[in-house]
C-alpha angles and dihedrals in degrees: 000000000000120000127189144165110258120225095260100048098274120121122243128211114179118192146185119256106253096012116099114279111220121195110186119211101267081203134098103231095242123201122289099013115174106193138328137228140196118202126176114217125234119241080251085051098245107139130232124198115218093170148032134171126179119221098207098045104030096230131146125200134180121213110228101256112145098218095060099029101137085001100096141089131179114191119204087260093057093261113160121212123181118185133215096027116228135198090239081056083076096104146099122284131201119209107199122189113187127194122172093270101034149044107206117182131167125178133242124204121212115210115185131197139194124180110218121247105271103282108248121179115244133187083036107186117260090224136352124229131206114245094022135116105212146152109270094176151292127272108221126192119172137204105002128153133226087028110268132218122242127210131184134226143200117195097354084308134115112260101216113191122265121180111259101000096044120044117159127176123183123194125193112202113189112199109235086223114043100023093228123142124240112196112198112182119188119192123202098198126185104206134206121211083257086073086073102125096359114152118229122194128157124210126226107221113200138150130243138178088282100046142269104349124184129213121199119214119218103278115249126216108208118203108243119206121196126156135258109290096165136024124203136183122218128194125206161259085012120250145135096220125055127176141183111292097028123127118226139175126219107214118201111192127167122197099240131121106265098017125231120278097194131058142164119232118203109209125198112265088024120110096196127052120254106241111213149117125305096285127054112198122216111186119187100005125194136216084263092076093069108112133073129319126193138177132188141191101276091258083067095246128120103036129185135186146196131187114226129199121216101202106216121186114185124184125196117192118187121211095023133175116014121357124179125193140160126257103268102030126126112244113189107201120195124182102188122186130191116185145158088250136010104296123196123247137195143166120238118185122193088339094311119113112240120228088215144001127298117255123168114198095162120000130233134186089261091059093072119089133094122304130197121193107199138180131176134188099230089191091058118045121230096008096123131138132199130183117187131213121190106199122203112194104198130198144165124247115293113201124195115165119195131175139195141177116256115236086253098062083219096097148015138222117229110187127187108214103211126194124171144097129263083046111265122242108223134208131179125214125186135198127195126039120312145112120245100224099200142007126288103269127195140200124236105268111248127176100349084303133110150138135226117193135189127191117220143175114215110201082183131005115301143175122241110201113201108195123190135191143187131148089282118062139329115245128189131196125175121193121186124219133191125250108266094255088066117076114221150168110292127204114207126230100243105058117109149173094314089062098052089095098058096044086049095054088046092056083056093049088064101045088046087055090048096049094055096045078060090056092051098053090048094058083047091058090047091048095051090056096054084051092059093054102049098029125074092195088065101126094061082044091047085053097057095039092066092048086060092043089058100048084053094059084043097056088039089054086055094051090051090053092043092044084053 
């Protein structure tokens, strides 16, 4: 209960509709006072009295008017109290003291007030449309008093009328019985696809005892359809980068409300369009999808396009698997690439990568082994490609037999250089007396190359057969070697091919000498023979010259052996 002095003197008690409404007495209780009355007046100033109390008898009494029949209340200080405020006590009261002499009377004036049921909007719209000028709701407020104002929003901001795109109505209903107020706002509302998601709300504006008070209804989304205004085509997943064997989905989206459902997709070597759904599905694709695919709303409007890239990467190895060729023989190798950009390749042999590629003039046993030509795209991942070739060099035995003389001058080593694949078996065979110190050794076979060794010692001159063997054909080679008590020419161990040609023009040094010693012996014959005729003393020359024939066939015996 709130009680003021109104601007022209009168006294002023707003109250709350249903809560008790007290008037005090504006008056001073003078002397002598016999009772006191309140009256309310009629709109046509006639009054009507609702209480009385006697000061002198103590008595209250309540005048017989319906509307406040079990409503009042009259205190010992003249305070009036009616109960259960309604919107018809809005009137003016008259408190009246009365002595013997005097009449005093001073107004009160009633004020009610009745804040309206919380707004809420109600025949919402089931969807709004672009273009188009429709009902989005009521606003509705119940029971206020005095009547209230309602005003809509959008977004938390005011929604002034506009003609056409803005119509707002408000209606203000007063029930006949209770005098309350009911606001009902209805708002026509033309959207734009911006509205999407836009919150509406209205406010209830009312008064109360304390002033101008404002009530917010629950804000409402509204579902705003507009049509396609842009198709796009998506490809994915998204990457930059797309090869051969990949899977990937073409999506077709426009940027209507509700979004299509239907397109139609243009492939590259179709002439109509694929009608379907918004995602077209491409599994395995090959480097023949490259090009430029549309798709389009199914009316054929609104068409958008994308270029894809199918990354190939080809390798051509030639010769490839198992090849198998003889010591000696040419091998041409190409690794040949085709692909959609410049790929990297690079030789690995035998796990190791190779410097440079490989090229095979002549082919030696080093030269077998497996060979992997591989090329990646570094701009595309996982796009790599590797062809193999497992090549077999192949060559008949090889035999090269050295000697030498061991530090000890009681033995010799005999070893039997072997070259060849398949690997050779060797065997050693030796004629002659002597006794083999040791077994038959070999050394790890490397390359197609490898040596087996004996160790002998030869009481006379013996032969030392090396025999090697492989698929491909059987080869023999003897060498003789004098008996340990003779010195002769060793060869080491460690010579190899590079010092055949040497050995070989030294073998030709001692036939040369040989053969010389033969021509010198020939021109002493002649000689000889000269001397006979000639000499009568033939028969003691003929003597001498024997014993130096002799001697000759003797020195030419111990080259043969040292030349062996």
């Amino acid at each position: 209960m709130f009680s003021s002095r109104h601007a022209l003197g009168l006294y002023t008690v707003n109250a709350i509709y249903g809560d008790t409404i007290t008037m005090p007495c504006p008056l001073e209780v003078p002397d002598g006072l016999m009772f006191g009355k309140w009256k309310y007046e009629m709109p046509n100033g006639s009054p009507v009295f609702i209480a009385f109390r006697s000061s002198t008898k103590k008595h209250v009494q309540y005048d017989d008017v319906p509307d406040y029949k079990d409503r009042l209340s009259l205190s010992e200080n003249y305070t009036l109290s009616i109960k259960n405020a309604r919107i018809s006590d809005e009137k003016r009261f008259v408190c009246m003291l009365v002595t013997e002499d005097d009449v005093s009377e001073e107004p009160t004036i009633v004020k009610v007030f009745k804040q309206p049921s919380q707004p809420e909007i109600l025949h919402q719209a089931n969807l709004l449309e672009t273009e188009k000028l429709q009902m989005l709701g009521e606003c509705v407020s119940r029971d206020s008093y005095p009547e209230g104002n309602v005003t809509w929003y959008k977004n938390g901001r005011v929604l002034q009328p506009v003609d056409d795109v803005v119509v707002i109505n408000l209606q203000k209903i007063v029930d006949r019985t209770t005098g309350l107020f009911t606001m009902t706002s209805s708002l026509q509302y033309m959207p734009t696809k911006e509205d999407l998601n836009a919150k509406f709300s209205c406010i209830v504006t009312y008064y109360g005892p304390s002033g101008q008070k404002t009530m917010q209804s629950e804000p409402v989304v509204f579902d705003v359809h507009y049509p396609t205004e842009k198709v796009t085509i998506q490809v994915l997943p998204q990457s930059s980068t797309i090869k051969e064997g990949d899977n990937i989905t073409l999506k077709c989206s426009g940027n209507g409300n509700p979004p299509p459902q239907e397109f139609l997709f243009y492939i590259p070597g179709e002439t109509e369009g694929i009608r379907g759904s918004d995602t077209y599905v491409m599994t395995d694709v090959r480097r023949n999808a490259t090009g430029e695919y549309k798709c389009s709303l199914t009316d054929k409007s609104m068409m958008d396009s994308t270029t894809i890239t199918v990354h190939y990467l080809d390798l051509q190895l030639t010769p490839s698997g198992e090849v198998t060729k003889q010591i000696g023989e040419a091998l041409p190798v190409s690794c040949t690439i085709s692909s959609s950009r410049n790929a990297t390749v690079f030789w690995i042999k035998d796990n190791t990568r190779m410097q440079t590629s490989p090229s095979f003039s002549s082919l030696q046993y080093q030269d077998a082994g497996n060979y992997v030509c591989e090329t990646t795209l570094q701009e595309v991942e996982g796009l790599r490609k590797r062809q193999t070739l497992k090549l077999i060099v192949e060559g008949k035995p090889q035999i090269k037999m050295t000697k030498k003389t061991n530090t000890n001058k009681m033995s010799k080593t005999i070893i039997c250089h072997v070259e060849g694949f398949p690997k050779p078996a060797v065997q050693w065979t030796v004629t002659g007396s002597g006794s083999i110190l040791n077994k038959t050794e070999e050394t790890k076979y490397v390359n197609g190359k490898f040596s087996s060794k004996i160790v002998i010692a030869p009481e006379e001159n013996v032969t030392l057969t090396c025999i090697a063997e492989n698929e491909l054909e059987r080869t023999v080679t003897s060498m003789n070697v004098s008996a340990i008590s003779i010195p002769e020419y060793d060869e080491t161990e460690d010579r190899g091919d590079d010092n055949s040609e040497k050995v070989n023009d030294q073998a030709k040094l001692i036939v040369g000498i040989v053969v010389g010693l033969l021509l010198v012996a020939l021109i002493a014959g002649v000689v000889y023979w000269l001397y006979v005729k000639k000499s009568k003393t033939a028969s003691k020359h003929v003597d001498k010259d024997l014993g130096n024939i002799e001697e000759n066939k003797k020195l030419e015996e111990n080259n043969h052996k040292s030349e062996t």
